[in-house]
N, C-alpha and C positions, 0 to 999 in steps of 0.2 A: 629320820635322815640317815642315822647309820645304816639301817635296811638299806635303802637306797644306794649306799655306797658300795653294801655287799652285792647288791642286785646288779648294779652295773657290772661291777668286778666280771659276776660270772657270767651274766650277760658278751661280756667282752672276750670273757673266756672260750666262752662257746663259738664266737663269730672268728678268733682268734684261729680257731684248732680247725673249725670249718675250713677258710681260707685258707688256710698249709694246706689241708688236704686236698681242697680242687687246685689249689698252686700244683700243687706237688702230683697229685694224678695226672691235671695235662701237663709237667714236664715229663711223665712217665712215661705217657701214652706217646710222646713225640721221640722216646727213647727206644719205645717196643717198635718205630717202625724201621729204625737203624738195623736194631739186635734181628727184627724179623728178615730182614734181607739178609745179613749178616748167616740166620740159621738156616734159612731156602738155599745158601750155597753154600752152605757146610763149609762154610767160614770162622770156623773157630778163634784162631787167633785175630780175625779183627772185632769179634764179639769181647775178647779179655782185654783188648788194647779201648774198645765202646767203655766197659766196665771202670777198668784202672783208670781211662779218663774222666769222667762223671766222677767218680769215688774219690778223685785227686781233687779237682776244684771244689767239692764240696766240704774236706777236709778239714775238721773242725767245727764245721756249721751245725744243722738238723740232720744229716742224711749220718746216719751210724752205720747201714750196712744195705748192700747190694747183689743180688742174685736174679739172675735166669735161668730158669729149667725148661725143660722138654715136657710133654703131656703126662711124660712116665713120671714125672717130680725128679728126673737125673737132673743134678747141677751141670751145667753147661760153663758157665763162666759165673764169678763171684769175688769179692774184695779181698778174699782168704781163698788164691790160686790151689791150694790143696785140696777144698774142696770137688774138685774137678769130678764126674763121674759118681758122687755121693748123692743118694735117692733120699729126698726131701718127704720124710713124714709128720711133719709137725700138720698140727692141724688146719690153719690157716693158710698154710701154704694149699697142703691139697684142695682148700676149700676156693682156691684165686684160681687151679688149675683149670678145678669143673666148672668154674665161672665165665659167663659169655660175655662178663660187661668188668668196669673193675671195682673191685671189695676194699672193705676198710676193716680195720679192728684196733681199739684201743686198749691196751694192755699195760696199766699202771701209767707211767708216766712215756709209755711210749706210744706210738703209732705207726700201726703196718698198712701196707699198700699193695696190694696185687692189681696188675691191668696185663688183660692178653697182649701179647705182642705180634700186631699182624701187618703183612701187608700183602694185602688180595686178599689171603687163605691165614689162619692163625696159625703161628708156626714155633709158640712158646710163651712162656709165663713170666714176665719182671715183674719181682717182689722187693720190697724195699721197706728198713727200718729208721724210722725219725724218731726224734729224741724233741719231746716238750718243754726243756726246760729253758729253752728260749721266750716261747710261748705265755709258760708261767709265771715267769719275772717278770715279762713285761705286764701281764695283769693285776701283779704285785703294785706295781709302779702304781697303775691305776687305782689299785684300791686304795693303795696311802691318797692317792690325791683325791680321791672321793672322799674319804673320810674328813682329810683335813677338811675341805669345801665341806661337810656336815659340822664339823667342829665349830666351823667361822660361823656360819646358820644359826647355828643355836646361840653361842656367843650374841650376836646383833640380838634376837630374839629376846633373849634374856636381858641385855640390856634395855630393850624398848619395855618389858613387865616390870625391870623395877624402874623405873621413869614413871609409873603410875599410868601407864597408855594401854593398859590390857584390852578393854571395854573397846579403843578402839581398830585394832588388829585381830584379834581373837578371832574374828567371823574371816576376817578377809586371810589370816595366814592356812587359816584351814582351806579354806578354796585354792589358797597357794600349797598346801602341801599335796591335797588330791591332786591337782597339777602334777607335782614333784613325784609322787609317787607310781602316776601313769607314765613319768617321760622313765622314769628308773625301771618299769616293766617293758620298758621297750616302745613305748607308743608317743615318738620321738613329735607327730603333729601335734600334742594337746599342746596347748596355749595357756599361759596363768591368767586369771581376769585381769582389767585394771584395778586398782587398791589404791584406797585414798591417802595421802600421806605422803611428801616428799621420798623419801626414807623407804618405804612399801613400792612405791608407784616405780621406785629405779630396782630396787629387788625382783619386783614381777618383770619389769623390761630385763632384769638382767636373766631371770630364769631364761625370758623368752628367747631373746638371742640367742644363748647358751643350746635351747635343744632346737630352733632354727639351724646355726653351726654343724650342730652334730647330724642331725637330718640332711643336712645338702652333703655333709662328709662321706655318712653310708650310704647317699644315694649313687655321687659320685663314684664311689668305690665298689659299689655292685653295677653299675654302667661300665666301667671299667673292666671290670673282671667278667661282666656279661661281652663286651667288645671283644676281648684279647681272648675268650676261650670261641668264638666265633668267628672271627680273625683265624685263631689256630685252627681251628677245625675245616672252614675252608680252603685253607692252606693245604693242609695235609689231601683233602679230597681233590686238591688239584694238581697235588703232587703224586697221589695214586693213582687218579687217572692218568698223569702224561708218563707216568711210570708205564701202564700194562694196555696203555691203545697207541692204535698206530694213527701218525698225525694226517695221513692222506685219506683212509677211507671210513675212520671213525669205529671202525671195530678193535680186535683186541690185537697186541704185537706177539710176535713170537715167543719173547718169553712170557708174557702170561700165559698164553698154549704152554710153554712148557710144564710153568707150576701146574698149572689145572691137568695137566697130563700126570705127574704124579703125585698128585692128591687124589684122585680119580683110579689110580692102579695100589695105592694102598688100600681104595676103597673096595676095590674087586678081588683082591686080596684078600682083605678080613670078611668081606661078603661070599664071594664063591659066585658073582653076578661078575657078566663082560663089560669090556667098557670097548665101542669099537671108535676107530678115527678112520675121517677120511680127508683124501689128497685131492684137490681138486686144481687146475689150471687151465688157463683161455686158451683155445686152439689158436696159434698163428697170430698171436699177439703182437709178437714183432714187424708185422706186415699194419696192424694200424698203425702205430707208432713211427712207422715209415711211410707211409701215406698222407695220414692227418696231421702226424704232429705228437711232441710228447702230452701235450695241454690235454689234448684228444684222450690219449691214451689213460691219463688220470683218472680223467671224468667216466671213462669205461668202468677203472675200479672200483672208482666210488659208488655206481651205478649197481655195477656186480655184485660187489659187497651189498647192499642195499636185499637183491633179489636170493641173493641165497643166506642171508641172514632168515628174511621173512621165510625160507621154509623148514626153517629148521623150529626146534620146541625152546619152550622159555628156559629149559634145562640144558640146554645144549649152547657150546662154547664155539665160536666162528673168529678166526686167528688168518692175521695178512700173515701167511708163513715167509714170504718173502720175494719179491720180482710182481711178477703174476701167478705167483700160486699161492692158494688158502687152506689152510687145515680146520677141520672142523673135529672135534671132541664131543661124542655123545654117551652118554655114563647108562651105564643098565641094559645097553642096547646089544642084541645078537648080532650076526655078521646076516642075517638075513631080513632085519628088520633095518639095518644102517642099509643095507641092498638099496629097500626102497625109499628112503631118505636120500641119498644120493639120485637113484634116479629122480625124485622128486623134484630136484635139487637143477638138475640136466635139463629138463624138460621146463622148467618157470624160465633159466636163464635162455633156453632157445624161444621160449614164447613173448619174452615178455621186453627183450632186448632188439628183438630184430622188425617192431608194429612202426618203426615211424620212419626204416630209410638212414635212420643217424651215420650209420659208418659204411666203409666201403667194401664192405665182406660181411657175411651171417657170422655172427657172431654167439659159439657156443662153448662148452667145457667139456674137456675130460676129465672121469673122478677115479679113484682108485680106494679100492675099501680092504681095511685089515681089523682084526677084532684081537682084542689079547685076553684070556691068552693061548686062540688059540695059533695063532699068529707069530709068538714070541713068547720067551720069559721075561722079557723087558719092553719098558717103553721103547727104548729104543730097536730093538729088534721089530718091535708092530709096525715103527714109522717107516722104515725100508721096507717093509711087506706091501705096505700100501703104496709109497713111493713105487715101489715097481712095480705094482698092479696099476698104479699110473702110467708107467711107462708103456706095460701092453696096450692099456686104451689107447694110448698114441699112434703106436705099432702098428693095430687093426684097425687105425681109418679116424682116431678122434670121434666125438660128441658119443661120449658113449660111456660108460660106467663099468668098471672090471674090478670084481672082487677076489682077494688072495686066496690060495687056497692054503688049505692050514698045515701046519709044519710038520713033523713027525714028532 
């Protein structure tokens, strides 16, 4: 029976420190998508004001220390502002860096915690140290009360052997301790038999209620924490989504083109491969939307978006840039391969918009194509190259594709 109490003990210990840790991962993870927004716009000070708040309410609790870094392991923001700019070589840290998903490590009586902190694109690292000794005590608590309840056990036990009634308990308390000893290994269904004897027969009903109780307790409790991290998790993807798509035509909004625009130009950067974008817009758009109707004109977009999503590749990014004009991002692409993407792109939306009569004009695009870099040294410098390689197609007659010519 003492086994049993140790067994719980650690039993509980273990389910103990689990819990903190997926508690404490998804409060992380709903922290890494503040801090990620927060580092996309090189928002410093409201990453340290993220930090010092979280670090304030938890004051005194489990949470002992708090940081964020950048890929490089530079501290970004941290509960100890001095660290500001100080490059993280501890080993666990870099090891949450290189990590896609998030890490754990328990080191003595503490607990560390790395989860990426992303949103869209990963844009930095929350690390965090909790302190077990919350944890501990409380399975302290439990082990005293295990024990005693082994104490009381044998106590009745013992009493019922010297009464002279060995002969008839002896078979039945063994079938009650294999009982006891499975519900202590964690195997909370086993059941005690019935056992004869007033005295026995409320001992085995008590065992049994006792890990009936505890079984609907951790079942509830993993339903719960299976709800609330599913709950969280759809939250969050609902909240990423109405972050980086736009809400009329179901594609992506301007700022996600944006991040993808420089996650894409670090990427060509450290590769030495182009990444080109193109400009595209409905000729004379304002003429349905004067004819038909705004309703009209939505449903064009959404329509639009629809056909030049489909000719683009699973790798490539298509953004309501704003009004009636759409940018598309294609990564690895030359200025003469994005060419024939865009016409691609011209010729589905003249083919496949104007079969049924819907509007009261053909209905086509002008795109305009820039590549960086050879187009610009900056995103921004490519998206004016194209921008006005849009504005020529306009110039020479619309439904027509014009590609920039590269800079000096």
């Amino acid at each position: 029976m003492v086994s049993l109490a140790f067994l719980a003990a650690e039993q509980q210990r273990r389910d103990e420190q689990f819990d903190m840790r997926r508690r404490n991962t998804q409060v992380l993870e709903a922290i890494g998508v503040t801090a990620a927004v927060s580092v996309a716009q090189n928002d410093i000070a409201a990453l340290d004001t993220l930090v010092a708040h979280v670090f304030e309410r938890t004051r005194g609790g489990e949470l002992e220390k708090l940081t964020v870094v950048d890929g490089d392991g530079r501290v970004l923001a941290d509960d100890a502002p001095e660290r500001f700019g100080e490059i993280e070589t501890d080993a666990f840290a870099r090891s949450a860096i290189a990590a896609d998903e998030p890490v754990w490590k328990r080191e003595g009586n503490k607990l560390r915690i790395g989860v990426p902190a992303k949103s869209g694109l990963r844009w930095a690292t929350v690390l965090a140290q909790y302190s077990l000794d919350q944890v501990n005590a409380q399975v302290e608590r439990t082990r005293a009360q295990w024990l005693g309840f082994a104490l009381a056990l044998y106590a009745v036990v013992a009493m019922i052997l010297y009464l002279g009634i060995e002969r008839l308990v002896a078979r039945p308390l063994k079938a009650l301790q294999v009982a006891v000893r499975k519900m202590g290994e964690g195997s909370l269904n086993t059941r005690a038999p019935p056992l004869r004897g007033l005295e026995m027969r409320e001992l085995s009903e008590m065992m049994n209620k006792m890990a009936a109780t505890l079984q609907a307790e951790r079942d509830n409790l993993e339903k719960s924490v299976a709800d609330r991290t599913r709950e969280l998790q759809e939250a969050n993807a609902r909240l990423e989504r109405l972050a980086v798509t736009d809400g009329l035509t179901g594609v992506y909004n301007h700022r996600r083109f944006q991040e993808g625009l420089a996650a894409e130009l670090l990427r060509s950067t450290r590769t030495g491969r182009p990444v080109s974008v193109l400009m595209a817009d409905v000729d004379l758009f304002k003429k349905v939307n004067d004819a038909m109707g705004h309703p009209a004109g939505d449903e064009l977009l959404r329509r639009l978006a629809q056909v030049l999503n489909s000719a683009l590749r699973g790798t490539d990014l298509l953004a309501r840039y704003g009004g009636e004009e759409f940018a598309a991002l294609l990564p690895e692409t030359s200025k003469t391969v994005a060419g024939q993407v865009a016409e691609r792109m011209r010729a589905a939306v003249e083919a496949e918009l104007n079969v049924d009569g819907r509007w009261t004009q053909k209905i086509t695009i002008s795109v305009g194509v820039a590549t960086y870099p050879d187009d610009g040294k900056t995103g921004e410098q490519a998206l004016i190259a194209a921008d006005e390689a849009l504005y020529v197609a306009k110039h020479q007659g619309r439904n027509r594709v014009v590609i920039s010519r590269a800079v000096a």
